[in-house]
Backbone bond lengths (Angstrom), bond angles and torsions (degrees), N, CA, C in turn:
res aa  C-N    CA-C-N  psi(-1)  N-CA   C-N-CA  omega(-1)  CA-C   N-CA-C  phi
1 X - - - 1.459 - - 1.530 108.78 -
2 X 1.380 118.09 115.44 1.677 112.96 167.45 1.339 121.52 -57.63
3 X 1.393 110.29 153.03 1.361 109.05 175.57 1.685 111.90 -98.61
4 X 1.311 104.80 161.31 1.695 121.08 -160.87 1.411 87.95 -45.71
5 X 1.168 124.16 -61.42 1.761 133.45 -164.47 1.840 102.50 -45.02
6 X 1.529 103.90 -53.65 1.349 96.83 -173.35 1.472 106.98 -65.40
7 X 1.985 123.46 -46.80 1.542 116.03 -168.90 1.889 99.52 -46.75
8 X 1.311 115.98 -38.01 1.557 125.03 -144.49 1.705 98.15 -72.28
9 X 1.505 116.62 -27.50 1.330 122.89 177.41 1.482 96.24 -74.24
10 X 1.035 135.65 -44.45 1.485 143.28 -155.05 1.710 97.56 -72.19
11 X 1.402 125.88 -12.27 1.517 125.14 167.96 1.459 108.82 -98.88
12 X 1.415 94.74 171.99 1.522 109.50 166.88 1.630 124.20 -57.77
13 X 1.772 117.49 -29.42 1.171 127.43 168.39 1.447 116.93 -60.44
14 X 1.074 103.82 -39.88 1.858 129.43 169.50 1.344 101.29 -46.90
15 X 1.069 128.37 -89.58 1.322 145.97 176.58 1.498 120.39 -17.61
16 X 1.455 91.68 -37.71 1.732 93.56 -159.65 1.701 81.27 -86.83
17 X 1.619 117.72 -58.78 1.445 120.26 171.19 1.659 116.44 -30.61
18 X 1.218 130.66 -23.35 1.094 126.71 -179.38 1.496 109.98 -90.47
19 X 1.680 118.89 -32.92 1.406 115.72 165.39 1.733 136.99 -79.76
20 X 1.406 93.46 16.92 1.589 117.00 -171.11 1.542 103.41 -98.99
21 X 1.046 123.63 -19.85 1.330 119.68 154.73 1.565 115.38 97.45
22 X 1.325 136.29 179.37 1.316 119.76 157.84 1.140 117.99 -109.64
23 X 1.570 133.25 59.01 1.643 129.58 -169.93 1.215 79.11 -102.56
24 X 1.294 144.56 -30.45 1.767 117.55 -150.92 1.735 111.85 105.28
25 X 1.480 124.24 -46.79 1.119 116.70 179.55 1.755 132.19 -60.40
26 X 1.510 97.78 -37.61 1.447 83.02 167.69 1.472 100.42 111.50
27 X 1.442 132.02 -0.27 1.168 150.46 -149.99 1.745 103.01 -85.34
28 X 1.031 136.66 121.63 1.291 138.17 161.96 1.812 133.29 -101.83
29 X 1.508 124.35 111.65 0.874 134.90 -138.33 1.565 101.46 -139.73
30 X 1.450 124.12 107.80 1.135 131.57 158.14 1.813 125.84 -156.56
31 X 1.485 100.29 127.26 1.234 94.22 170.14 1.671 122.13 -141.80
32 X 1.244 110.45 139.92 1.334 116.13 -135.80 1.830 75.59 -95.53
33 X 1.621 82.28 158.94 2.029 124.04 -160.03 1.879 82.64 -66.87
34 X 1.502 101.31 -57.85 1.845 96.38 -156.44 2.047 113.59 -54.50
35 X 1.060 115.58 149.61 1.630 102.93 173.33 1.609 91.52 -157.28
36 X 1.435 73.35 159.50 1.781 102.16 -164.58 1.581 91.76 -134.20
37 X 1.778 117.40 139.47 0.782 123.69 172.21 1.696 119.20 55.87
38 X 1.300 108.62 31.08 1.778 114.79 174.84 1.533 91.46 77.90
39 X 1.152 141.66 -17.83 1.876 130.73 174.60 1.714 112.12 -110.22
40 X 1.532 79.21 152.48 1.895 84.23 177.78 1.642 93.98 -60.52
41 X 1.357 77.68 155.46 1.757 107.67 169.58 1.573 109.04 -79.20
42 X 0.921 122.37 -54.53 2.185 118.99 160.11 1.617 111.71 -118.86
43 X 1.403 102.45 132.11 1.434 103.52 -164.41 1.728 82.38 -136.80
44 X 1.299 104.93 118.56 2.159 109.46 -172.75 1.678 82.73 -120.88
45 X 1.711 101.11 133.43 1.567 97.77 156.68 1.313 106.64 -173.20
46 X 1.283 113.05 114.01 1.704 126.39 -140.55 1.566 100.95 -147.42
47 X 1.338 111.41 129.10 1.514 100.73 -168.63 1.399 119.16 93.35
48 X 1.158 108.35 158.62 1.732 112.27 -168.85 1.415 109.21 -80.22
49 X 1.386 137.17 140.26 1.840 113.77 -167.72 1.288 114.79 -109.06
50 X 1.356 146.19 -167.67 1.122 151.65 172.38 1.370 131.97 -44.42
51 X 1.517 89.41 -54.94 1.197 109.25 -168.62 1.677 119.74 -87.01
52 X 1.054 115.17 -35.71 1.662 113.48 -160.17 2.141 84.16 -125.49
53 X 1.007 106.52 -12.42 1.142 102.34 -177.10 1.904 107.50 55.83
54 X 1.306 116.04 50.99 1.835 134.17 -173.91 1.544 99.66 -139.59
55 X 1.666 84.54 141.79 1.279 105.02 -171.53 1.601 119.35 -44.10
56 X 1.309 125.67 166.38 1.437 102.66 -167.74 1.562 99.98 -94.97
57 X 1.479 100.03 127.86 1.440 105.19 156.82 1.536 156.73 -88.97
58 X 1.301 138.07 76.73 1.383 116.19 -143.55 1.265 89.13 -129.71
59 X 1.704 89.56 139.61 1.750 137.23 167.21 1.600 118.39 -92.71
60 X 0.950 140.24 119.84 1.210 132.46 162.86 1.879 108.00 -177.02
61 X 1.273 115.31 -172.00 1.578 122.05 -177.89 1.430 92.95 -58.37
62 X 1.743 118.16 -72.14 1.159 113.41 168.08 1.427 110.68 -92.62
63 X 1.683 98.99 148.89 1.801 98.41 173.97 1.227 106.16 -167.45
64 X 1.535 86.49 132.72 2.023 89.16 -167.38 1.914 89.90 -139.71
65 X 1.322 94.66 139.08 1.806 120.59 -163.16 1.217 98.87 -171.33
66 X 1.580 96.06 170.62 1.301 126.13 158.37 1.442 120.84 -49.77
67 X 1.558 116.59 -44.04 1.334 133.43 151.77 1.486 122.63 -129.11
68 X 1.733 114.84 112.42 1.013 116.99 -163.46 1.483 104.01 -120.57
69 X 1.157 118.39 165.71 1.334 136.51 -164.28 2.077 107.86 -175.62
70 X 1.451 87.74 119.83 1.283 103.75 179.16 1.770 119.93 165.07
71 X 1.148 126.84 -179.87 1.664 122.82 166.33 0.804 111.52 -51.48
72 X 2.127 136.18 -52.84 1.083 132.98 158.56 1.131 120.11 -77.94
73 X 1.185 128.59 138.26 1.565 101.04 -177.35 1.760 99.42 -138.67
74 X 1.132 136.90 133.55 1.397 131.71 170.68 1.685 113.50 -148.76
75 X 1.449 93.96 122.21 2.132 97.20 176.04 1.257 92.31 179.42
76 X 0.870 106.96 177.58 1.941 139.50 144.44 1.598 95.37 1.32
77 X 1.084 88.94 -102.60 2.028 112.32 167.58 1.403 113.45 -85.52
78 X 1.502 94.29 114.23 2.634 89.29 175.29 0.947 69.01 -120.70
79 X 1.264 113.59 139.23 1.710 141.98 121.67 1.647 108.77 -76.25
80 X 1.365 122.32 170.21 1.274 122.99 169.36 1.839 115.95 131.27
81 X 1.019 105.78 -173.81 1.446 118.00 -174.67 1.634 96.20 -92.79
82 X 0.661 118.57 -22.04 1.727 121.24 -177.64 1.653 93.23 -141.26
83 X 1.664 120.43 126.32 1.182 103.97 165.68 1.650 121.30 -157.27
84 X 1.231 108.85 124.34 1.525 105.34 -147.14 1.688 106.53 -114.55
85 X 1.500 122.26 98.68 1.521 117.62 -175.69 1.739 107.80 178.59
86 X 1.533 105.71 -172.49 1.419 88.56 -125.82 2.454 71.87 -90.23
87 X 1.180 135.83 -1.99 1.260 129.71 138.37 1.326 117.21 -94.22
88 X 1.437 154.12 127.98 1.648 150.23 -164.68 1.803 102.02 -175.24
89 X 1.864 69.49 118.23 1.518 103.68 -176.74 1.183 102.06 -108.94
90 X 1.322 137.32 127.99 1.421 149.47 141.81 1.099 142.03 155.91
91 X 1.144 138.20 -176.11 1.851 139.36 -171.58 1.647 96.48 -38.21
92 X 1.050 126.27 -36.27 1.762 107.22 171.33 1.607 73.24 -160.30
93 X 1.744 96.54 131.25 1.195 126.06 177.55 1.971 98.80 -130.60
94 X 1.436 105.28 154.69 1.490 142.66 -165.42 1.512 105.12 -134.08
95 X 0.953 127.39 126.29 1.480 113.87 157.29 1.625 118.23 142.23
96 X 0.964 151.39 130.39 1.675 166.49 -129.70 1.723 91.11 -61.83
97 X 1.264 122.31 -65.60 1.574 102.94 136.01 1.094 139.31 -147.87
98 X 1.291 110.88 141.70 1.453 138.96 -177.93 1.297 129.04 -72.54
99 X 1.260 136.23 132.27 1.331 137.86 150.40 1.628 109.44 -124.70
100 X 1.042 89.74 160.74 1.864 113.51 -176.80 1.421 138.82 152.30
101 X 1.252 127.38 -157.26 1.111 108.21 171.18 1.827 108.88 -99.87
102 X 1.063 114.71 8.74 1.438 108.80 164.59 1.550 90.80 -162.83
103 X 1.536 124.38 116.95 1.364 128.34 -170.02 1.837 94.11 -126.83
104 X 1.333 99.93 150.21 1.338 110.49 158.13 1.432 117.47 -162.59
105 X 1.842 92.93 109.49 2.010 106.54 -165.42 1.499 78.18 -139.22
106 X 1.951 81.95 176.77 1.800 101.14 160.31 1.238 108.79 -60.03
107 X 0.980 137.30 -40.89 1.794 131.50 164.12 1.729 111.83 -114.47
108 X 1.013 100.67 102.83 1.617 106.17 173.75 1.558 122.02 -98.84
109 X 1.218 112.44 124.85 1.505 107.47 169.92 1.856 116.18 -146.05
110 X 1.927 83.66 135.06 1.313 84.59 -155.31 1.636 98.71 -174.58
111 X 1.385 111.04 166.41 1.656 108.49 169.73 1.204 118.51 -43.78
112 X 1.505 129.47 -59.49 0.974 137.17 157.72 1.860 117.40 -107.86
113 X 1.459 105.82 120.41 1.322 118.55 -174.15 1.486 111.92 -140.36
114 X 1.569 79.60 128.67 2.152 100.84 -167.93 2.180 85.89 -119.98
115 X 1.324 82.55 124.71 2.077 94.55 -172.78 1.321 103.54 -155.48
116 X 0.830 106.49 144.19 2.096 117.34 137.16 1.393 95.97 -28.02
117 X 1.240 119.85 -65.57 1.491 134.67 -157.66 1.553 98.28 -117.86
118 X 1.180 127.67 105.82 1.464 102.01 167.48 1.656 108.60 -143.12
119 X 1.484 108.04 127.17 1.668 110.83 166.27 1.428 110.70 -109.81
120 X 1.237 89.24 159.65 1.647 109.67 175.72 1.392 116.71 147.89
121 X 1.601 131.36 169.33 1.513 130.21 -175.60 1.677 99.58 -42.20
122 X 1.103 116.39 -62.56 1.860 105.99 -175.72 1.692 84.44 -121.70
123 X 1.815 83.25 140.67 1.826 101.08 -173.93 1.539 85.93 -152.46
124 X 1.274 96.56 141.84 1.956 129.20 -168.86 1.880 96.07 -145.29
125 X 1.167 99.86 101.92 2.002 110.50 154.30 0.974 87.27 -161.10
126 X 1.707 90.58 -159.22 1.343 118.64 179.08 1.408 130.09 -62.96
127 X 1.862 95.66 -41.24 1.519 125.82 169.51 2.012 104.67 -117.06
128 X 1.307 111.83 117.06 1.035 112.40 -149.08 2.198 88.70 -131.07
129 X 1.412 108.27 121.78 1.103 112.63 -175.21 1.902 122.47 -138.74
130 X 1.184 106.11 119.39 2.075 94.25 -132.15 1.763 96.86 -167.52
131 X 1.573 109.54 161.72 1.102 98.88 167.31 1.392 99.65 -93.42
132 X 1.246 132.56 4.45 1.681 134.54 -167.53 1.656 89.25 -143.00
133 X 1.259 116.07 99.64 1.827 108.76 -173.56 1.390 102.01 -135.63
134 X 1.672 113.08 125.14 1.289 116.57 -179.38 1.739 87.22 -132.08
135 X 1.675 97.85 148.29 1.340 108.39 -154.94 1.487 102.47 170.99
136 X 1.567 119.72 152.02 0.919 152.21 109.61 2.079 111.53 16.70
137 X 1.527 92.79 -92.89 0.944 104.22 161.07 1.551 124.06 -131.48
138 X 1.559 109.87 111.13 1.403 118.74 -147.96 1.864 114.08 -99.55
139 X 1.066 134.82 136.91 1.504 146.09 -172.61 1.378 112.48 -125.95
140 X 1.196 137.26 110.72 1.277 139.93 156.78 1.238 128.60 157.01
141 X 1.547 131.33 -162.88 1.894 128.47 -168.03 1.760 84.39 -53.84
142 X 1.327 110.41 -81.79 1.482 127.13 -179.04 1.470 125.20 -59.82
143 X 1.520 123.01 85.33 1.627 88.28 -167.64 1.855 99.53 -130.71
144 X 1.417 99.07 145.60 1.174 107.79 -164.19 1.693 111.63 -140.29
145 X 1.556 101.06 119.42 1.833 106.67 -164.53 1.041 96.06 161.61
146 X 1.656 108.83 171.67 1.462 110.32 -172.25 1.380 110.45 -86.79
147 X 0.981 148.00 -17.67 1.733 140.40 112.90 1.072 138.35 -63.89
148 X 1.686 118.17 88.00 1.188 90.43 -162.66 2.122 98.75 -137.93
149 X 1.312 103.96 152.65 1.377 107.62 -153.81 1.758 110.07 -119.23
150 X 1.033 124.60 133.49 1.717 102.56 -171.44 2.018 107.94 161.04
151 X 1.098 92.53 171.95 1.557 86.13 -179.32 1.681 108.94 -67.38
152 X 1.527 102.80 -36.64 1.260 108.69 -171.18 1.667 107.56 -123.93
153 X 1.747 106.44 105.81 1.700 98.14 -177.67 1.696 113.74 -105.26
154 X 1.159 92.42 177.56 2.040 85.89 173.72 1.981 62.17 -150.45
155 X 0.988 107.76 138.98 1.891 133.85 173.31 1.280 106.57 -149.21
156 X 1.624 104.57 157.32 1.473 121.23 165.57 1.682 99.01 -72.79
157 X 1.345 113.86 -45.91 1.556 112.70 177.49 1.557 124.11 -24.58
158 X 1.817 95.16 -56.48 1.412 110.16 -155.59 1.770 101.91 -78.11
159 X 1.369 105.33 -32.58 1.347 105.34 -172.48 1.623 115.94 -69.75
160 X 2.002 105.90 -22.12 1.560 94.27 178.55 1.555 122.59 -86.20
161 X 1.493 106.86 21.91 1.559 106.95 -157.77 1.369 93.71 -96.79
């Protein structure tokens, strides 16, 4: 009969537990052999590492860290063409806040930005600041919300007068 330790290696949880090393930190570190474009194709590095004892950094096609950067990108900090975390920069960014060309965070900013807070040409939150701004409380050419301020408004204001 195997023991839990051995089934637990035999998963994907296993796996990652096996690349965490035995320093104590907890650090996860992998980057795969195949590469595209001069970078690994998955580059994971999450946690403080062995060596430099620094946050984990990973580069690759996909790359997900503490600070990531890549096409996929997911951590702490993504950079990338796709980038999903709790700072996320890029062509469509995710994350607490966002910038890009289509962002959606607690503060988004971007061509198109959906936020708590969001600016850009068309902006949708709560607080919405845009040349096309629907919102809560709305700012811009077009603005549309129950505050809303601009050359051109549609308001709850205007309609109770």
């Amino acid at each position: 009969m195997a023991s839990i330790r051995e089934r637990a290696k035999a998963t994907i949880g296993g796996r990652l537990e096996a690349l965490r090393g035995d320093d104590g930190k907890g650090g996860v570190r992998m980057t795969s052999e195949r590469m595209l474009w001069g970078v690994p194709l998955v580059d994971v590095a999450v946690g403080r590492g062995a060596e430099d004892d620094a946050p984990g950094r990973a580069r690759g096609v996909i790359a997900v860290g503490d600070e990531a950067e890549g096409v996929l990108a997911v951590g702490g900090r993504a950079r990338g063409v796709f980038a999903l975390g709790g700072q996320a920069t890029g062509a469509f960014a995710v994350g607490g806040t966002a910038r890009g060309l289509v962002a959606l965070g607690g503060v988004a900013l971007g061509v198109v930005a959906v936020g708590g807070l969001a600016a850009g040409l068309a902006a949708l939150g709560g607080v919405a600041l845009g040349g096309v701004a629907v919102g809560g409380a709305s700012a811009g050419y077009l603005a549309v919300g129950g505050a809303a301020k601009g050359r051109k408004t549609v308001s709850m204001a205007h309609l109770r007068r």
